[in-house]
ZAMIDO-202875 format. One record per residue: x, y, z of N, C-alpha, C in turn; residue number from 1. Coordinates in pm, 1 decimal. Atoms other than C-alpha are relative to their C-alpha. Example, Ala and Ser with C-alpha at 12.3 -4.5 7.8 and 13.67 -1.06 7.14 Angstrom:
{rec {89.0 -119.0 0.0} {1230.0 -450.0 780.0} {90.0 120.0 0.0} 1}
{rec {-82.0 -119.0 -6.0} {1367.0 -106.0 714.0} {-77.0 109.0 73.0} 2}
END
This chain:
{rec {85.5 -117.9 0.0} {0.0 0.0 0.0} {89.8 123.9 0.0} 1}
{rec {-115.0 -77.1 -2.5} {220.3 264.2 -132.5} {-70.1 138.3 53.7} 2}
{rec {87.2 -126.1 -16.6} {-80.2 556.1 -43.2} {63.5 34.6 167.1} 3}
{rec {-87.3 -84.0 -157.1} {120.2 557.1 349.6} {77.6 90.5 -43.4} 4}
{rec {-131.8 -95.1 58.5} {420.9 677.1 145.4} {-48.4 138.4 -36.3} 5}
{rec {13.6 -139.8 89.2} {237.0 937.3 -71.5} {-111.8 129.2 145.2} 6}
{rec {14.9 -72.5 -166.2} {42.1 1040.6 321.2} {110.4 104.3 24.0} 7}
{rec {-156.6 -105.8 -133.1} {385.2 1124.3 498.3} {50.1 114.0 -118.5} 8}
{rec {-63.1 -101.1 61.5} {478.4 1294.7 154.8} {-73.8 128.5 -23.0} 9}
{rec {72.3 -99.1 -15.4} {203.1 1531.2 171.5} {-39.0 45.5 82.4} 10}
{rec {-9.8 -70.6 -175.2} {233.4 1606.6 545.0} {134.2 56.0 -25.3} 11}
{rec {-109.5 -37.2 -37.3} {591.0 1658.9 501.2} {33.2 112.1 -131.7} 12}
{rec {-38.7 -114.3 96.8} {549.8 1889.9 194.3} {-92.4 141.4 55.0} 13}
{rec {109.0 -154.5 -64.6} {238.9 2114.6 382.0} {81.0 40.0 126.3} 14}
{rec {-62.9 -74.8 -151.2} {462.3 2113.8 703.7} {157.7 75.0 -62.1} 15}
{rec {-49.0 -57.9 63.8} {707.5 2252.6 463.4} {-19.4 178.4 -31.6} 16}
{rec {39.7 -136.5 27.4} {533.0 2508.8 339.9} {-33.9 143.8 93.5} 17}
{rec {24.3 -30.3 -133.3} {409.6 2588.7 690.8} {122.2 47.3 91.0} 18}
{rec {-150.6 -72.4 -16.1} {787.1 2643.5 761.1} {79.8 123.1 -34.6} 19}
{rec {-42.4 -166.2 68.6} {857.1 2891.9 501.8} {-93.7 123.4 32.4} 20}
{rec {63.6 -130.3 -32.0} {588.7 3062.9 590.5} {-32.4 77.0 119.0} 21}
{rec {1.2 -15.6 -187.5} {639.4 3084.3 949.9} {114.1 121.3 6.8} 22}
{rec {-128.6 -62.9 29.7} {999.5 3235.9 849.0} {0.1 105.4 -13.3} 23}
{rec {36.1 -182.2 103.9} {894.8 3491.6 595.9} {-120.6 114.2 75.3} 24}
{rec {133.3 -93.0 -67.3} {612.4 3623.2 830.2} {84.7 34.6 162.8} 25}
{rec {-57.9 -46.9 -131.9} {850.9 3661.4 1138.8} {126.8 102.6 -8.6} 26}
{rec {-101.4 -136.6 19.8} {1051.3 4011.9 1154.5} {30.3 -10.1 166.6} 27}
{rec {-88.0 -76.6 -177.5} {1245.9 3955.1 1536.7} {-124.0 -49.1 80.5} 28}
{rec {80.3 105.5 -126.1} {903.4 3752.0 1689.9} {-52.0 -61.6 -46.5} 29}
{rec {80.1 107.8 11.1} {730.3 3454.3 1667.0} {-112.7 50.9 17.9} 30}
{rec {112.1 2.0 50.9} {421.5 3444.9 1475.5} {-59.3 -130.9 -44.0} 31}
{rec {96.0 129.8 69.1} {162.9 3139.4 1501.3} {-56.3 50.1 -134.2} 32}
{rec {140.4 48.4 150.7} {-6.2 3023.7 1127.2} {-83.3 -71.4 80.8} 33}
{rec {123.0 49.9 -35.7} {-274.2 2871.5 1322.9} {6.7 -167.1 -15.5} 34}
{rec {32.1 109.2 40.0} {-375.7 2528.5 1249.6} {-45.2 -74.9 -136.0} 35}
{rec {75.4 68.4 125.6} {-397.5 2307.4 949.4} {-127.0 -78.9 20.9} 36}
{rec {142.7 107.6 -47.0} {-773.5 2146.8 984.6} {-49.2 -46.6 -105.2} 37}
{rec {-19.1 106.0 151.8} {-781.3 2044.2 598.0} {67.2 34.4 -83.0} 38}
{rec {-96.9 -11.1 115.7} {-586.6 1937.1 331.8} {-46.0 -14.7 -121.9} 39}
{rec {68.2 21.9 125.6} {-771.2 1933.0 -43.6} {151.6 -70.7 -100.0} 40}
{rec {-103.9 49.8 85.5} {-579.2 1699.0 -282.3} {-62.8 -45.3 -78.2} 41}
{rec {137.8 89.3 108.4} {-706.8 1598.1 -629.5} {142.8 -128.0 -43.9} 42}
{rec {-9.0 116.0 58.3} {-665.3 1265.9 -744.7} {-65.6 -113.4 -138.8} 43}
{rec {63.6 87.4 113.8} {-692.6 1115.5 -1067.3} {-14.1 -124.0 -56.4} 44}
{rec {63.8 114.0 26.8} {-856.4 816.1 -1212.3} {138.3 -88.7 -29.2} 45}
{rec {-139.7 67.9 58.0} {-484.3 677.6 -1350.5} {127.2 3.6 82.5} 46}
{rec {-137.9 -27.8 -31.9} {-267.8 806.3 -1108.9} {22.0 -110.7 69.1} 47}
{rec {-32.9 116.1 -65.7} {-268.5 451.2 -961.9} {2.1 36.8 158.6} 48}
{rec {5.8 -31.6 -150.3} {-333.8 597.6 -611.2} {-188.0 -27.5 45.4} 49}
{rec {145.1 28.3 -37.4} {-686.9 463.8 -455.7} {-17.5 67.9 105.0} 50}
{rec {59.9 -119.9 -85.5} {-838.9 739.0 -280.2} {-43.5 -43.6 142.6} 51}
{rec {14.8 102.5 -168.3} {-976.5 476.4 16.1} {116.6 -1.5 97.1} 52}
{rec {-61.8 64.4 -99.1} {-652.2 371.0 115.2} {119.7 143.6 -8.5} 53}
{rec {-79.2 -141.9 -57.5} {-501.7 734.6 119.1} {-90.2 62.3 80.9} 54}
{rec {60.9 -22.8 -85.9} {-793.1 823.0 341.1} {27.2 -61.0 133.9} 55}
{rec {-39.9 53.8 -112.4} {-710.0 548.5 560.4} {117.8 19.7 54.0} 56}
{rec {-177.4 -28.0 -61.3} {-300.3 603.4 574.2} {-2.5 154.6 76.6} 57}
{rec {-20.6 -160.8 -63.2} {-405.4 991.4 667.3} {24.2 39.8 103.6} 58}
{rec {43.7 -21.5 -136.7} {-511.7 939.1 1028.5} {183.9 -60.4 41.8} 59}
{rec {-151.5 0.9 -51.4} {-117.5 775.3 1056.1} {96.3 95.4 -38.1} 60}
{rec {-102.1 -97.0 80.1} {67.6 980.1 844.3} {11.9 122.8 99.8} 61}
{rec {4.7 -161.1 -79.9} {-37.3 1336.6 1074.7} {-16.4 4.0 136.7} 62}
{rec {-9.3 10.8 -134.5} {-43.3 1162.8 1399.5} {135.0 68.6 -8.5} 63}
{rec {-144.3 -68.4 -49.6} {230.4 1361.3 1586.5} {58.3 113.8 -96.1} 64}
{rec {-41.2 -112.3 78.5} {285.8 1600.7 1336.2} {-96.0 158.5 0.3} 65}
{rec {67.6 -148.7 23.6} {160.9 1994.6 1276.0} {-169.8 -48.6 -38.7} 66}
{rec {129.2 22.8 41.9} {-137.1 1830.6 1077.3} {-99.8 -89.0 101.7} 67}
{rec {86.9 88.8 -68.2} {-264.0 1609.3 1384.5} {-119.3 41.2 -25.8} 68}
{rec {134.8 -78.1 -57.5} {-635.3 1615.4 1362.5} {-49.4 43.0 -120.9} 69}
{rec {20.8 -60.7 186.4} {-630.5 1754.9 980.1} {-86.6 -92.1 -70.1} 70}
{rec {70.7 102.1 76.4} {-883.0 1615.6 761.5} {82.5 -8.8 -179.0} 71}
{rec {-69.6 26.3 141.8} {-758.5 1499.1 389.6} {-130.7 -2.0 -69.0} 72}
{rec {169.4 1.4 106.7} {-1087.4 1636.3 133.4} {70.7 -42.2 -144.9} 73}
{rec {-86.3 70.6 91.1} {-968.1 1413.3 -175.2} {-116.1 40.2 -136.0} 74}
{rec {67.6 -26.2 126.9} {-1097.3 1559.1 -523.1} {26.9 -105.2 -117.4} 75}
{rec {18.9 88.9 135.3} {-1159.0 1279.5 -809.9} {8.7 55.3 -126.0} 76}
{rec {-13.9 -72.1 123.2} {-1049.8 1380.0 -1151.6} {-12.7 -112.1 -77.5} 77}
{rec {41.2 90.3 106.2} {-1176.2 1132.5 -1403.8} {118.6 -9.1 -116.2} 78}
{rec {-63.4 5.4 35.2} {-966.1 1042.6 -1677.4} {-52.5 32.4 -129.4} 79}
{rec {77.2 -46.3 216.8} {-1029.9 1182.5 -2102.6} {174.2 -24.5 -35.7} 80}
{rec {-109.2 58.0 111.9} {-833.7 1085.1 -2372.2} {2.7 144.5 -115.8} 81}
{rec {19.4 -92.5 78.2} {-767.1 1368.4 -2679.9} {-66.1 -118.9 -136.9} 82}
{rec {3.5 53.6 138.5} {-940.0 1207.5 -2983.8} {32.5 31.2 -143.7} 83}
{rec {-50.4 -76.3 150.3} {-779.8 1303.3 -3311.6} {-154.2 7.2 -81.0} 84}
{rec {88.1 49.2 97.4} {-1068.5 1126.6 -3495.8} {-101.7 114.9 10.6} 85}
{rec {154.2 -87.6 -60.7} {-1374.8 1318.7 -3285.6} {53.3 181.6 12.6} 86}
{rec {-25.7 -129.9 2.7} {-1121.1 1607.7 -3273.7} {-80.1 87.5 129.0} 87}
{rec {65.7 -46.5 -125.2} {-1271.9 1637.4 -2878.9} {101.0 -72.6 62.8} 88}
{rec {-53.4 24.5 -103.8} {-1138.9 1549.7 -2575.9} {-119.7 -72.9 96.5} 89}
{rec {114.8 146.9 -46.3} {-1365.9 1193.8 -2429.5} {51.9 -40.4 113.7} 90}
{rec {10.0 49.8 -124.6} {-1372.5 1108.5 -2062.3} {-9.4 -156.3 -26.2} 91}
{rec {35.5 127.7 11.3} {-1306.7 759.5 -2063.7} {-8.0 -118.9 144.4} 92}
{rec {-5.4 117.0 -124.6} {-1369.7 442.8 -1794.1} {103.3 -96.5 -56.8} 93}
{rec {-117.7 128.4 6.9} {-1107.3 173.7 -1727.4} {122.2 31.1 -60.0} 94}
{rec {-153.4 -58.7 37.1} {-756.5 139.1 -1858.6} {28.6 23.7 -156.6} 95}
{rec {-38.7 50.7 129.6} {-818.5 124.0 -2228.6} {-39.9 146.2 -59.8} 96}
{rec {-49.0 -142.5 78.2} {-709.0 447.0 -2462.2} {-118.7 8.2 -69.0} 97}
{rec {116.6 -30.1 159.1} {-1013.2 430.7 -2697.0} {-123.2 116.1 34.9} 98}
{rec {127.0 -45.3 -81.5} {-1254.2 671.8 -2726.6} {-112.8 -43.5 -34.1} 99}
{rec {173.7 110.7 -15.9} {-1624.5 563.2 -2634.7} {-36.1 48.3 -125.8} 100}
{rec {34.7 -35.8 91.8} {-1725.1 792.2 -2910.7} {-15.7 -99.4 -169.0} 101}
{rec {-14.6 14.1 147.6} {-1590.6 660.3 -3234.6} {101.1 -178.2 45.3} 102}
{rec {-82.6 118.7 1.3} {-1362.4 349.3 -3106.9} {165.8 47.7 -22.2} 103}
{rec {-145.6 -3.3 79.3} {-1040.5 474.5 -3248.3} {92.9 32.2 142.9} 104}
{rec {-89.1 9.5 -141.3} {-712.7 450.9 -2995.5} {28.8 145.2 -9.7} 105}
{rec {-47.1 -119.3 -58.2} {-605.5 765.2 -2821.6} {109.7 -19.1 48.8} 106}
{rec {-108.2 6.0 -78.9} {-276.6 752.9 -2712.8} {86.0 118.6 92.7} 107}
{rec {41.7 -95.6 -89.0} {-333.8 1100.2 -2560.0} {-53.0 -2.3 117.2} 108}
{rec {90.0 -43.0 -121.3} {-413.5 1120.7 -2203.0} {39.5 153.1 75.6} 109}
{rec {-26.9 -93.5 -42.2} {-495.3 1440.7 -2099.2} {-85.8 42.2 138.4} 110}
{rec {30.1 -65.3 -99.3} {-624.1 1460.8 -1786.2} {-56.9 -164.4 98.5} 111}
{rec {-15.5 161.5 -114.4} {-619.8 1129.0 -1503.0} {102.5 -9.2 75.6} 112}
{rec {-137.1 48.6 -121.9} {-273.8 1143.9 -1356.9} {-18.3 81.0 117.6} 113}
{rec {-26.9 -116.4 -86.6} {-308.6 1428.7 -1167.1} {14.7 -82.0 191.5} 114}
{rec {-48.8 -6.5 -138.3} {-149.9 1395.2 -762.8} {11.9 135.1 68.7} 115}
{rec {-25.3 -101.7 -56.4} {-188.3 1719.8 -613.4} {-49.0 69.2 160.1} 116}
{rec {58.6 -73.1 -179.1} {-190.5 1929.0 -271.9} {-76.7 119.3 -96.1} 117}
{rec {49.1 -150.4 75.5} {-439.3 2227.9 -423.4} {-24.8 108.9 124.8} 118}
{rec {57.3 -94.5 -92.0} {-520.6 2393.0 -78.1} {-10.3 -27.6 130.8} 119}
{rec {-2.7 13.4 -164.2} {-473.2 2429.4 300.5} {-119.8 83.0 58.5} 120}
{rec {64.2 -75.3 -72.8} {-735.2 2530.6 495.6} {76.8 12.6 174.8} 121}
{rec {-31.9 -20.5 -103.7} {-632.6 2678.2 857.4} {-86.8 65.6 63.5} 122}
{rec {11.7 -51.1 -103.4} {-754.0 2788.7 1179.9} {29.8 76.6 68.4} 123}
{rec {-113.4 -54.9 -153.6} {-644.2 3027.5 1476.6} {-3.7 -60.6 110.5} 124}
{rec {-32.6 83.0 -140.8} {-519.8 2859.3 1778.8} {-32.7 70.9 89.1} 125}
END
């Protein structure tokens, strides 16, 4: 279950960010950022990451860390193919390039991999 790995790597890239920005906002005193209380990450249909079992690795991944307590809101991005033939861009199911439209292979994918942090929400302590 490699979704623990890609957890700790998206705790350890927001407690990152949460670093620099702790830095750049302190002139000579310490200044709380508040609390992270969610993390928005989209996830797409191909990126071989199952959204379940990165829900489940979350609650380990941010134990003990800045994010304890943080929820993980996981956005689904479906997967489309470019079709030359249809000269559109076809949302397709499963692993196979074709589009539903017309049949013909796509060897275009433009939009399914996606792995991303898009947005921190925070709190004041």
């Amino acid at each position: 279950m490699h979704e623990v790995s890609i957890a700790i790597s998206i705790v350890e890239s927001v407690e990152g960010v949460l670093a620099e920005e702790a830095a750049a906002s302190t002139v000579g005193a310490a200044v709380g950022v508040g609390r992270v209380s969610s993390v928005r990450v989209m996830v797409g249909a191909m990126s071989g990451v199952v959204p379940e079992a990165l829900e489940f690795a979350w609650s380990a991944a941010t134990r003990g860390t800045a994010l304890a307590g943080a929820t993980l809101a996981i956005e689904s991005v479906s997967a489309a193919v470019w079709c030359e033939a249809c000269s559109a861009e076809r949302e397709i199911s499963g692993i196979a390039l074709r589009c539903p439209s017309c049949g013909a292979m796509c060897p275009e994918l433009v939009r399914g991999r996606e792995l991303e942090i898009m947005s921190l929400e925070m709190t004041d302590d």
